[in-house]
C-alpha positions as CSV (number, residue, x, y, z in Angstrom):
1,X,170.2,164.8,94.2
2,X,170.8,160.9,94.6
3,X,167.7,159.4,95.8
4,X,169.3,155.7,96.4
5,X,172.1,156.9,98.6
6,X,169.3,158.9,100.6
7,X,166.1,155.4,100.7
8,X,169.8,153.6,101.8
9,X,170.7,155.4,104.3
10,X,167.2,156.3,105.7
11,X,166.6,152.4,105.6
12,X,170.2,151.7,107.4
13,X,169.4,153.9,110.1
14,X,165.9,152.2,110.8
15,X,167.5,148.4,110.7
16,X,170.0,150.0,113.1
17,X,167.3,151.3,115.6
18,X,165.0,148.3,115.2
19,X,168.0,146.3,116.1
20,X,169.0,148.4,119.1
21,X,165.7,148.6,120.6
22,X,164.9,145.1,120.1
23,X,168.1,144.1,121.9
24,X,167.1,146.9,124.6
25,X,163.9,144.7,125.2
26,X,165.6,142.0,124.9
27,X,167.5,142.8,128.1
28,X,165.4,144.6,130.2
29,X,163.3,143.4,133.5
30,X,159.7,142.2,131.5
31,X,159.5,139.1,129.7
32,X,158.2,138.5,125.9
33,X,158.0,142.2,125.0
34,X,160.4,142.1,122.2
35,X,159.3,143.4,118.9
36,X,159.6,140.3,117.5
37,X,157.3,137.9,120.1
38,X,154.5,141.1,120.1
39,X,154.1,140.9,116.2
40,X,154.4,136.8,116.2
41,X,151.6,137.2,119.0
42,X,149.6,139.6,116.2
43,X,150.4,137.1,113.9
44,X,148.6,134.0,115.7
45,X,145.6,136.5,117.0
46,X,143.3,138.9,115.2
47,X,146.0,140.3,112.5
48,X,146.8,136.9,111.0
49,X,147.4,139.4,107.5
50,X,150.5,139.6,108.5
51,X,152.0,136.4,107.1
52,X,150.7,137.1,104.0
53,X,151.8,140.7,104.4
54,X,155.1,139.6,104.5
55,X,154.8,137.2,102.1
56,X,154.2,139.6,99.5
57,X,157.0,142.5,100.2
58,X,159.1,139.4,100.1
59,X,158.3,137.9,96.9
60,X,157.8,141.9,95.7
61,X,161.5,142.9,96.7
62,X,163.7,139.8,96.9
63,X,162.5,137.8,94.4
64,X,159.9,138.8,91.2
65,X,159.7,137.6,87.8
66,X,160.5,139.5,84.6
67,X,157.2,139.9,83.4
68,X,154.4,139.6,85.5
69,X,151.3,138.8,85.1
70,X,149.3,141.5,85.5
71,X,152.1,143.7,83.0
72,X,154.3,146.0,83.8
73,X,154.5,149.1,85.9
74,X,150.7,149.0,87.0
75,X,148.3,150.4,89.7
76,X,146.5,147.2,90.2
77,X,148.2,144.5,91.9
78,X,149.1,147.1,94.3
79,X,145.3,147.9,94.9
80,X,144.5,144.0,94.7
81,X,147.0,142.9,97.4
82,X,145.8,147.0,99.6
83,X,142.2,145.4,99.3
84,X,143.1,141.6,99.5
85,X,145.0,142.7,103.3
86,X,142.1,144.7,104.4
87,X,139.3,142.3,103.9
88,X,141.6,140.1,105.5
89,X,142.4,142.2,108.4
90,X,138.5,142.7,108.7
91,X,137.8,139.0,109.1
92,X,140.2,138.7,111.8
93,X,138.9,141.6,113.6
94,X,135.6,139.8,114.0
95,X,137.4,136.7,115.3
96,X,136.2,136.4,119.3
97,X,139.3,137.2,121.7
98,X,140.1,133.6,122.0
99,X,140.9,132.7,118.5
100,X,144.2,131.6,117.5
101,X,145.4,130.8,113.9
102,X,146.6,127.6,113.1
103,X,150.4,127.9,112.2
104,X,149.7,125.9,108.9
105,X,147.4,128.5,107.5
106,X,150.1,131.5,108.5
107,X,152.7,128.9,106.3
108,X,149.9,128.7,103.1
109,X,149.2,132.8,104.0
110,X,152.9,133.4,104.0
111,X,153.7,131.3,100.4
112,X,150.6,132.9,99.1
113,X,151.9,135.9,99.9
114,X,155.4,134.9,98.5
115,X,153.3,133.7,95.0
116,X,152.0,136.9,94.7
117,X,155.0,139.6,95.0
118,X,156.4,137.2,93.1
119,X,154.2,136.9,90.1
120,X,151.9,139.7,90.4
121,X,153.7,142.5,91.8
122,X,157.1,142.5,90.6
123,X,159.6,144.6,91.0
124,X,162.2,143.0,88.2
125,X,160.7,144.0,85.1
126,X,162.0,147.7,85.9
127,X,164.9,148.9,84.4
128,X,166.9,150.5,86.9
129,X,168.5,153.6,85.0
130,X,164.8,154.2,83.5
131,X,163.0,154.4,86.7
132,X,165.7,156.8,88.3
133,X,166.4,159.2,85.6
């Protein structure tokens, strides 16, 4: 069975309906209830993670060194950046309803973020035909 042609086209048909309902929003009667203004709202508010969420599936998928610090093929960046998230998410829960993050901070979250995929949790030192067969 080939697994890649199977992750593509589960992942093509998801971009596909992301884009069509966003549009669908888009176009309809309410105002600012696209996906993409409800998770920048998120973003400002209590669940300022998600810059830095981003940040590291980023730096994890697009970019990534070819040895990273933390060595190859291990558990723990992925349970550093799982815990790193959640404490995060747990100080912005406590924030009062008025608080707003300051768009710098969701820039340093969001490089952070980028720094970390990129150096910690790498995808690039995999060898392709290894990890598939």
């Amino acid at each position: 069975m080939d697994f890649t042609l199977i992750v593509q086209t589960v992942i093509g048909i998801t971009i596909i309906f992301l884009m069509l309902f966003n549009m669908y929003l888009y176009f309809n009667d309410e105002k600012d209830d696209t996906i993409n203004f409800i998770i920048k709202q998120w973003a400002y508010n209590k669940y300022f993670f998600l810059p830095l969420a981003w940040g590291v599936l980023g730096g994890h998928f697009f970019l990534g060194s070819q040895v990273p610090i933390l060595g190859p093929n291990s558990w723990l960046p992925v349970i550093l950046v799982v815990v790193l998230l959640l404490a995060i998410l747990f100080v912005g829960l406590k924030q009062p309803k008025d608080f707003v993050m300051k768009r710098r901070i969701q820039f340093l979250l969001l490089i952070i973020g980028v720094l970390y995929g990129h150096f910690f949790w790498s995808q690039r030192h995999l060898d392709y035909f290894e990890f598939f067969n």
